[in-house]
PDB file of N, H, CA, C and O in Angstrom:
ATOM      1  N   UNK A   1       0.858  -1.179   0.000  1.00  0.00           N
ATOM      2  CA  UNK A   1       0.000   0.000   0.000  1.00  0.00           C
ATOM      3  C   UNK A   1       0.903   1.240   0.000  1.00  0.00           C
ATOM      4  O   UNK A   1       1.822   1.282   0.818  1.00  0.00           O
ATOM      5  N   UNK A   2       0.713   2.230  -0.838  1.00  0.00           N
ATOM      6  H   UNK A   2      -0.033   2.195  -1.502  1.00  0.00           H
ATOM      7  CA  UNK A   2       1.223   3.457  -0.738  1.00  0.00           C
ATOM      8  C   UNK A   2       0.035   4.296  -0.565  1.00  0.00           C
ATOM      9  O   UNK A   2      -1.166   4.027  -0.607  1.00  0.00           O
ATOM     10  N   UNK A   3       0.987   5.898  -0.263  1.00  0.00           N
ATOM     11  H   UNK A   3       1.962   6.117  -0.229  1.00  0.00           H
ATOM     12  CA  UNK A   3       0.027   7.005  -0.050  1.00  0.00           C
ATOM     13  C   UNK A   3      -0.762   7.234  -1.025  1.00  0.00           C
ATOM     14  O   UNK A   3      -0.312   7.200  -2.170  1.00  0.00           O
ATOM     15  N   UNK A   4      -2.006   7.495  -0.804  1.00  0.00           N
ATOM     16  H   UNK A   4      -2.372   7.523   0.126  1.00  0.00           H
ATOM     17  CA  UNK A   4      -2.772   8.301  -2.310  1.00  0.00           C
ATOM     18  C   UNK A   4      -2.886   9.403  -2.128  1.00  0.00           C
ATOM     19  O   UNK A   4      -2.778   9.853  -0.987  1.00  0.00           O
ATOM     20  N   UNK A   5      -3.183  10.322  -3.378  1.00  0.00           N
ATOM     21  H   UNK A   5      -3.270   9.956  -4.304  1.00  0.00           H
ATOM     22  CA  UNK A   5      -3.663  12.132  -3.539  1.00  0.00           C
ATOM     23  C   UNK A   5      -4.848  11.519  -3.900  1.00  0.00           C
ATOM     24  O   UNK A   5      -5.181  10.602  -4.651  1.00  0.00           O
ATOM     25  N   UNK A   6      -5.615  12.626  -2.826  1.00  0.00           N
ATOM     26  H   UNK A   6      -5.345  13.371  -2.216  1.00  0.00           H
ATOM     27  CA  UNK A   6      -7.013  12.795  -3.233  1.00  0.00           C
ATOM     28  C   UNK A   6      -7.229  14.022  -3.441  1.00  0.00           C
ATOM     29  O   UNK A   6      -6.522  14.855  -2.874  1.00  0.00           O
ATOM     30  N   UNK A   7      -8.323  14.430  -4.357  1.00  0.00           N
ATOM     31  H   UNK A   7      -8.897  13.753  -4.817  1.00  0.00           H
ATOM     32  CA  UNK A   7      -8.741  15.946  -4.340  1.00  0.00           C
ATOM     33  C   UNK A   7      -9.499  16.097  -3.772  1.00  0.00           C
ATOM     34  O   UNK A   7     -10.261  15.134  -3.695  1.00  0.00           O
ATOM     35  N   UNK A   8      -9.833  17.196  -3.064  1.00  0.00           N
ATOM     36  H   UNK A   8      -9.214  17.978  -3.127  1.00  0.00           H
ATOM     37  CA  UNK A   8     -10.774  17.713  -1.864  1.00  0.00           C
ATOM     38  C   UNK A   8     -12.203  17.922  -2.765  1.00  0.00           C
ATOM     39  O   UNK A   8     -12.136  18.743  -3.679  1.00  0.00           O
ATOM     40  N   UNK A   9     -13.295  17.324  -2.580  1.00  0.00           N
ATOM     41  H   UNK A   9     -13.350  16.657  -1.837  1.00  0.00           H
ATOM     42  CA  UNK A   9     -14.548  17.447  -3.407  1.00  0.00           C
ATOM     43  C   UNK A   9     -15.196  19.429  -3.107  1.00  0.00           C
ATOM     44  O   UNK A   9     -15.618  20.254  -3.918  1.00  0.00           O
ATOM     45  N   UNK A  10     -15.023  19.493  -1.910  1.00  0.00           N
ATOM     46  H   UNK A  10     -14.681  18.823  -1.251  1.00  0.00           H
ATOM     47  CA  UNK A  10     -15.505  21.038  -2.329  1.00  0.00           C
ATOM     48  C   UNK A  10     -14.459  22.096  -2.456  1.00  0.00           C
ATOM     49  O   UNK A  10     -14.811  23.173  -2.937  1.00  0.00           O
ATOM     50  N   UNK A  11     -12.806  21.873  -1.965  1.00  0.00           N
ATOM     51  H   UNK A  11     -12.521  20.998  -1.575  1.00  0.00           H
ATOM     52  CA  UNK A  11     -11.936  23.030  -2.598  1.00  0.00           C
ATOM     53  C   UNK A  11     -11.482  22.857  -3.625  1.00  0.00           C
ATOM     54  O   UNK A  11     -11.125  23.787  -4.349  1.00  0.00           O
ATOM     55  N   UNK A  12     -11.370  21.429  -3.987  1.00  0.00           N
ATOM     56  H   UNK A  12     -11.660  20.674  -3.399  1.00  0.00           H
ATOM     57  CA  UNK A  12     -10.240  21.055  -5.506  1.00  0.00           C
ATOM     58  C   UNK A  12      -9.037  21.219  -5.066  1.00  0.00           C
ATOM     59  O   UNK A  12      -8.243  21.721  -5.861  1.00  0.00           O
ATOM     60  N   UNK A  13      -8.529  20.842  -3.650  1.00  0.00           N
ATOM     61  H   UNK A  13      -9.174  20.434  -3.004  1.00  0.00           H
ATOM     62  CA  UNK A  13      -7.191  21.232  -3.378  1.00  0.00           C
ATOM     63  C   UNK A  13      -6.888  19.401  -3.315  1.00  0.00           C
ATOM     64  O   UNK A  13      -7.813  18.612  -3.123  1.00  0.00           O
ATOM     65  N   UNK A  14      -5.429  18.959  -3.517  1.00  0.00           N
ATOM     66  H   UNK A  14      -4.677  19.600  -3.674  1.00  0.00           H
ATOM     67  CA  UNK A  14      -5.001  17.863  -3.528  1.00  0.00           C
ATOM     68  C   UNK A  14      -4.480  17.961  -2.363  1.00  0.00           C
ATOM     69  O   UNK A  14      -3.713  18.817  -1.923  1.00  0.00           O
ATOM     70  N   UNK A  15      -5.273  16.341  -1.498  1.00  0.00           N
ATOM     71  H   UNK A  15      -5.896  15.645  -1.856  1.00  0.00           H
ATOM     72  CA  UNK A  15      -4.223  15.862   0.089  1.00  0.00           C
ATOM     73  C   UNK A  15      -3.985  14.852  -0.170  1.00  0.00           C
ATOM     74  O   UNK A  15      -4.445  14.261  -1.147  1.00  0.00           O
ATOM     75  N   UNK A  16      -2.972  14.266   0.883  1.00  0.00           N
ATOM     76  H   UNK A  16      -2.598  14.747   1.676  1.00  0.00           H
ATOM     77  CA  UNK A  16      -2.286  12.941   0.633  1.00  0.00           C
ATOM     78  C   UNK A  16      -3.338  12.294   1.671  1.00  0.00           C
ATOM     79  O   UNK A  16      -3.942  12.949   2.521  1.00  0.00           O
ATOM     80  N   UNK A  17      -3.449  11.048   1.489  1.00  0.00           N
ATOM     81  H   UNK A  17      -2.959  10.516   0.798  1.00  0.00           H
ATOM     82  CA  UNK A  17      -4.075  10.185   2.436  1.00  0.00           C
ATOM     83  C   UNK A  17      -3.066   9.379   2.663  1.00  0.00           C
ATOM     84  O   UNK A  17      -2.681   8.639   1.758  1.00  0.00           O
ATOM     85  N   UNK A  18      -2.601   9.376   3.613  1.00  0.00           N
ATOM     86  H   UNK A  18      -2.914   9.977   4.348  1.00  0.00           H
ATOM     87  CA  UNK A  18      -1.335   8.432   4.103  1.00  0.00           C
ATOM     88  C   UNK A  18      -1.589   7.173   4.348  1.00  0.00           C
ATOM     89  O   UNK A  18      -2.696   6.808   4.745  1.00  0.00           O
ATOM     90  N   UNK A  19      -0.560   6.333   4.134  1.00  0.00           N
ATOM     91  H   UNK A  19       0.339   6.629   3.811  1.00  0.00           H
ATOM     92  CA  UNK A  19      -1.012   4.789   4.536  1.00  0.00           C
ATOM     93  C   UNK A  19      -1.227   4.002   6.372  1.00  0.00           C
ATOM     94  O   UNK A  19      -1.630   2.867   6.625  1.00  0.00           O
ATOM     95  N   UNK A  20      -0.871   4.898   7.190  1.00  0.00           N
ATOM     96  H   UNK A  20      -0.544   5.820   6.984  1.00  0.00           H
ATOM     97  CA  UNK A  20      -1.587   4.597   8.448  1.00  0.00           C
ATOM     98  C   UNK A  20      -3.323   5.281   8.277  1.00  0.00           C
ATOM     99  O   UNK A  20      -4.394   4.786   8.630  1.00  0.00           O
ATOM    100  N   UNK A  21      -3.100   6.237   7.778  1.00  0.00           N
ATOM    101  H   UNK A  21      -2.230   6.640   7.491  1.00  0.00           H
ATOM    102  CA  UNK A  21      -4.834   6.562   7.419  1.00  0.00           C
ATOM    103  C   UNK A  21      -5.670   5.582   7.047  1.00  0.00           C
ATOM    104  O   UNK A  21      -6.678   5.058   7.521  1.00  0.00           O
ATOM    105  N   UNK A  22      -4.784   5.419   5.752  1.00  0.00           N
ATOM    106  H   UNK A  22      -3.966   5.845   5.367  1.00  0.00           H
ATOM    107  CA  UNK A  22      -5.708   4.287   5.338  1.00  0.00           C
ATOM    108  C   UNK A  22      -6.078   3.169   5.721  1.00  0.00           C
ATOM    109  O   UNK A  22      -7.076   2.678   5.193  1.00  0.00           O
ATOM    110  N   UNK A  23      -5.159   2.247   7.060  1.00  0.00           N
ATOM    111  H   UNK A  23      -4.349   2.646   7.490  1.00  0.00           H
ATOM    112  CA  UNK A  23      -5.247   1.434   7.485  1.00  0.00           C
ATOM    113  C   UNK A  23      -6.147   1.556   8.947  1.00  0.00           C
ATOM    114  O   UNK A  23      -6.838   0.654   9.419  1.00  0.00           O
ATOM    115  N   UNK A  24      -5.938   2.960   9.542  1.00  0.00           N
ATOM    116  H   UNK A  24      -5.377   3.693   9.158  1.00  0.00           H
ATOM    117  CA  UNK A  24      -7.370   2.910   9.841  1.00  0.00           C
ATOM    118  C   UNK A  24      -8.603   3.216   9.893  1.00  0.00           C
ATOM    119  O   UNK A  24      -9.450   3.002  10.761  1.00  0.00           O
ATOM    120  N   UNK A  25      -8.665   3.900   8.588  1.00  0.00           N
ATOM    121  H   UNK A  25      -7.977   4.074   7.883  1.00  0.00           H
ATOM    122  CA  UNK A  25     -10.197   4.146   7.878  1.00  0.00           C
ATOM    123  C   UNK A  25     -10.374   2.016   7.719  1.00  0.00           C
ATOM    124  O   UNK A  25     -11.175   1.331   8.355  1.00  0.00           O
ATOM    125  N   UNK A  26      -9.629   1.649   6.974  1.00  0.00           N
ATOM    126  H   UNK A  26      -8.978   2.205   6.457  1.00  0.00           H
ATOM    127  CA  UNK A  26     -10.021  -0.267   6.805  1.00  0.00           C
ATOM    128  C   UNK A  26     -10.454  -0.632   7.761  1.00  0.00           C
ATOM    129  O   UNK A  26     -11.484  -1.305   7.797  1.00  0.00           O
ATOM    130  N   UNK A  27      -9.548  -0.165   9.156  1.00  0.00           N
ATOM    131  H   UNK A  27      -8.711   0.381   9.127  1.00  0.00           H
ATOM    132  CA  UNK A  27      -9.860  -1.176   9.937  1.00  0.00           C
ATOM    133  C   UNK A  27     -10.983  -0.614  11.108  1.00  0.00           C
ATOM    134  O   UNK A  27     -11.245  -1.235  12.138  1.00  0.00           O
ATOM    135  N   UNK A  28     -11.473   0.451  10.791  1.00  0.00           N
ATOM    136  H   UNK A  28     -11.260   0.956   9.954  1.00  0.00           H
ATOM    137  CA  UNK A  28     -12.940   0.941  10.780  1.00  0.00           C
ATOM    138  C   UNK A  28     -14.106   1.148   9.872  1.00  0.00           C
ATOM    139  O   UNK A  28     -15.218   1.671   9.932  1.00  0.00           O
ATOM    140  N   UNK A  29     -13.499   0.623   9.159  1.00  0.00           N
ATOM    141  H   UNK A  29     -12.595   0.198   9.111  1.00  0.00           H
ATOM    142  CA  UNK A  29     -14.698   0.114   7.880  1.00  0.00           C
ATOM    143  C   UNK A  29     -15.085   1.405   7.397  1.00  0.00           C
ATOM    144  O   UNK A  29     -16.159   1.440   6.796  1.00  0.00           O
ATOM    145  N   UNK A  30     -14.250   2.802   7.567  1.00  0.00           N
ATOM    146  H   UNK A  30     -13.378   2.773   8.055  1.00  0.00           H
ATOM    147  CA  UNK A  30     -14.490   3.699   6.935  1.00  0.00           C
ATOM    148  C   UNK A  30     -14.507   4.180   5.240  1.00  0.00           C
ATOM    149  O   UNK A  30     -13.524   3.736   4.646  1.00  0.00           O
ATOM    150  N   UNK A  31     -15.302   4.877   4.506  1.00  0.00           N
ATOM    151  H   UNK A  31     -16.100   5.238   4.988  1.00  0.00           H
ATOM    152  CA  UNK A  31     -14.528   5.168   2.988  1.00  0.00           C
ATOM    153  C   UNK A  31     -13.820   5.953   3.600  1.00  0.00           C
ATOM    154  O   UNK A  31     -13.872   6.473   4.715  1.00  0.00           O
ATOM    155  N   UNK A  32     -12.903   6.005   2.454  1.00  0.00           N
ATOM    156  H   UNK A  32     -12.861   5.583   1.548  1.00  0.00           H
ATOM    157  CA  UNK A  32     -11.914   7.149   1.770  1.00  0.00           C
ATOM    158  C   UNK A  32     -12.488   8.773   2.059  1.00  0.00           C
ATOM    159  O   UNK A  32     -13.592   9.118   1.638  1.00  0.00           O
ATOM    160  N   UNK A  33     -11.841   9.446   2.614  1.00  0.00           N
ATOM    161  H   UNK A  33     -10.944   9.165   2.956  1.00  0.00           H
ATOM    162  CA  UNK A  33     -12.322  10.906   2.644  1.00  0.00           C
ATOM    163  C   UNK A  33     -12.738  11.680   1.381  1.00  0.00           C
ATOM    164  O   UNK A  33     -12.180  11.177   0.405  1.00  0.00           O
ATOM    165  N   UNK A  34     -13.359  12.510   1.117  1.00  0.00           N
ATOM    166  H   UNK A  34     -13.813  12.918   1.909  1.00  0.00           H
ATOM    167  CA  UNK A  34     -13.553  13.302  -0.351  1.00  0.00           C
ATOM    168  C   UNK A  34     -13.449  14.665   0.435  1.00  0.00           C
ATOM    169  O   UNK A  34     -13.818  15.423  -0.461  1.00  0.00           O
ATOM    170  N   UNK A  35     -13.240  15.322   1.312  1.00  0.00           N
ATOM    171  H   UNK A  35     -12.940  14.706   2.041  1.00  0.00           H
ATOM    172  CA  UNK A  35     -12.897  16.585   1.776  1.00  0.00           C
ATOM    173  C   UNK A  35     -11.311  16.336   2.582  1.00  0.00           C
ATOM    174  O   UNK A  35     -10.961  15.393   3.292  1.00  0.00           O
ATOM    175  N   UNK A  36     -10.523  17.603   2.149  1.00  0.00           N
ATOM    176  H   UNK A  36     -10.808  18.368   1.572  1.00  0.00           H
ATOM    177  CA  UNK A  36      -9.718  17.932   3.098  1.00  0.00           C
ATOM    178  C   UNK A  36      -9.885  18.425   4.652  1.00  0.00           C
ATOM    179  O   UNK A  36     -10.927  18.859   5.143  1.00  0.00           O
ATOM    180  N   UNK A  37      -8.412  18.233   5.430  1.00  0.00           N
ATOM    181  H   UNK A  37      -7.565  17.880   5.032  1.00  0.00           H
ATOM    182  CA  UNK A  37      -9.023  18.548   6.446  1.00  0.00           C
ATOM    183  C   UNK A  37      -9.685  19.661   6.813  1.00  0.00           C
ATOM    184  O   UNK A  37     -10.605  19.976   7.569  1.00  0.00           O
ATOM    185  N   UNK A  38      -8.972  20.140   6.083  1.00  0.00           N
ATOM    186  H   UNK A  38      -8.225  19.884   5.469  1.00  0.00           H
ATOM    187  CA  UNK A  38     -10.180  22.119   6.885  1.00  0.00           C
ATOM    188  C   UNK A  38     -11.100  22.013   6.257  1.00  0.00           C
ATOM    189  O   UNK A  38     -12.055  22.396   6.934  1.00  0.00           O
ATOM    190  N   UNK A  39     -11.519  21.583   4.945  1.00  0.00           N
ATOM    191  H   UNK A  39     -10.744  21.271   4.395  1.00  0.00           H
ATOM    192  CA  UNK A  39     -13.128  21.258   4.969  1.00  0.00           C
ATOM    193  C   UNK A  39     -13.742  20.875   5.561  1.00  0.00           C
ATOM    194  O   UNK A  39     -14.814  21.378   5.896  1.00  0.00           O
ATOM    195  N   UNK A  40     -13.195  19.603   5.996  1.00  0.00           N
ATOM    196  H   UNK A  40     -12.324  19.195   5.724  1.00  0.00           H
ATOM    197  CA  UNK A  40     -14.051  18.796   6.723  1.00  0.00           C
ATOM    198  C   UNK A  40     -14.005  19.477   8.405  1.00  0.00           C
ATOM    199  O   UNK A  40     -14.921  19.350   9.218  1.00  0.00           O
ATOM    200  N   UNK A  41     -13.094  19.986   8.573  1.00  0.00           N
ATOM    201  H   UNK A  41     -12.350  20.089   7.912  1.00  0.00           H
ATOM    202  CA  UNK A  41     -13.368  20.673   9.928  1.00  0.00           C
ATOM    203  C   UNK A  41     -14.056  22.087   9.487  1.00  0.00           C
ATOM    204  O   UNK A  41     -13.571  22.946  10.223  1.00  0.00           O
ATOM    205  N   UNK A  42     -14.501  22.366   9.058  1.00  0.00           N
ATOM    206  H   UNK A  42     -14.895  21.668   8.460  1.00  0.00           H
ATOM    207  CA  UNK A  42     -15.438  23.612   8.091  1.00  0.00           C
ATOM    208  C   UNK A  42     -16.554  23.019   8.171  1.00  0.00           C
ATOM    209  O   UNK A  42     -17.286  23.813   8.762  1.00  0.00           O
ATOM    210  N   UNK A  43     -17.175  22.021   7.912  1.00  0.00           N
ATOM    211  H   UNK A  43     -16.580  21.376   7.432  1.00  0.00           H
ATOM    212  CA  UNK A  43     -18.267  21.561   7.695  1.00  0.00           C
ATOM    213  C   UNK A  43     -18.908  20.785   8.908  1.00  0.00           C
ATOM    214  O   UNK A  43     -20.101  20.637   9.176  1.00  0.00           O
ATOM    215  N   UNK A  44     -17.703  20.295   9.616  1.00  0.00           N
ATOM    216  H   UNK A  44     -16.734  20.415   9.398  1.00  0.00           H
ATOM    217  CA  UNK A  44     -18.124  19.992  11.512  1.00  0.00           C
ATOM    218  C   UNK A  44     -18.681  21.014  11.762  1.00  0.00           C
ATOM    219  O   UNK A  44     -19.903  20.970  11.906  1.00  0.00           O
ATOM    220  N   UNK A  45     -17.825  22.557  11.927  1.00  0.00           N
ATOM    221  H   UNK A  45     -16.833  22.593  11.810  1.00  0.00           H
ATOM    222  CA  UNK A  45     -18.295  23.499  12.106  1.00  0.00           C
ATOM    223  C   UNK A  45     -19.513  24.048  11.962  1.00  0.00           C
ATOM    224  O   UNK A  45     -20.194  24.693  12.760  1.00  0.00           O
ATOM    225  N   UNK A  46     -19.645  23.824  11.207  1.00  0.00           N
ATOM    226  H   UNK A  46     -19.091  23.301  10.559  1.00  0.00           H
ATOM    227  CA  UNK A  46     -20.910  24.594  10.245  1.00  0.00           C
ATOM    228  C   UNK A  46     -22.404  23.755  10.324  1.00  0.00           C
ATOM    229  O   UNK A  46     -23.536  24.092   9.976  1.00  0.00           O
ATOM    230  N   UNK A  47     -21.960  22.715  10.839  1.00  0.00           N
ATOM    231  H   UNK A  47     -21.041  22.441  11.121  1.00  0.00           H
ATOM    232  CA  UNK A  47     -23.411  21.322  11.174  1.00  0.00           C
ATOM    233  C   UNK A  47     -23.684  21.411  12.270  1.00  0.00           C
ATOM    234  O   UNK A  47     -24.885  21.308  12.521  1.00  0.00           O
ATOM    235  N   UNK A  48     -22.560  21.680  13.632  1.00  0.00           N
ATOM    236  H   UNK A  48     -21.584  21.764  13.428  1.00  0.00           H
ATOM    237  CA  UNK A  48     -22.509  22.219  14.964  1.00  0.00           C
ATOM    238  C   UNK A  48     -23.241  23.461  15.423  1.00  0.00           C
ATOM    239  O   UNK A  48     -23.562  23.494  16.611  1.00  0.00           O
ATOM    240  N   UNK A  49     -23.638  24.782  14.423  1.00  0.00           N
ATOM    241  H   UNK A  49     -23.376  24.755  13.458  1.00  0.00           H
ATOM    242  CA  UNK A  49     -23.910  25.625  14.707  1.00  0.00           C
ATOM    243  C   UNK A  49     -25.773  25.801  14.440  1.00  0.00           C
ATOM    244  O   UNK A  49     -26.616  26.558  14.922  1.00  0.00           O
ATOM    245  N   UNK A  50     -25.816  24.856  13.590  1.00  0.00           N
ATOM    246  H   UNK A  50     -25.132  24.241  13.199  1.00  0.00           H
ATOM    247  CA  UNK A  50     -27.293  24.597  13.246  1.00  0.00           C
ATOM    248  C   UNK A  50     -28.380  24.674  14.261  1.00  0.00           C
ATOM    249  O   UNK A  50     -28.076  23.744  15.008  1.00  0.00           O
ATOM    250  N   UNK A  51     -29.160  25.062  14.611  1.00  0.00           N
ATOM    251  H   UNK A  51     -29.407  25.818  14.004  1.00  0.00           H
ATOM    252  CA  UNK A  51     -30.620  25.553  15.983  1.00  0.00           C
ATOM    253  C   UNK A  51     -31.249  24.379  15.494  1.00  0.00           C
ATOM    254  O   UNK A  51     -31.089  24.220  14.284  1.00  0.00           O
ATOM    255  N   UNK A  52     -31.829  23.624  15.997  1.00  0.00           N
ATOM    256  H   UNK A  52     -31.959  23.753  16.980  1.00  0.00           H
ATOM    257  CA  UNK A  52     -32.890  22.497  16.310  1.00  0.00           C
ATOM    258  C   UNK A  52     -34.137  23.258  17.305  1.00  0.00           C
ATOM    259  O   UNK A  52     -35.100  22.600  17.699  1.00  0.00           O
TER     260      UNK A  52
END
């Protein structure tokens, strides 16, 4: 297994997904990310602030 580049689905910026990542996204039965991290910590953000 090597590292992969992924592109970030909402910046279009390229991250590496490293191979301990990947081994434990597997071994949590996770997919593959499609956001980078500050997206995805952008979008925690932003789901967190929501009023119910």
């Amino acid at each position: 297994m090597e590292d992969k580049i992924i592109v970030c689905k909402d910046c279009g910026n390229e991250f590496t997904f490293s191979v301990s990542e990947q081994e434990f996204y597997h071994e949590k039965q996770f997919s593959d990310p499609v956001r980078c991290k500050a997206c995805r910590d952008a979008k925690k953000a932003r789901n967190n602030t929501r009023s119910y």
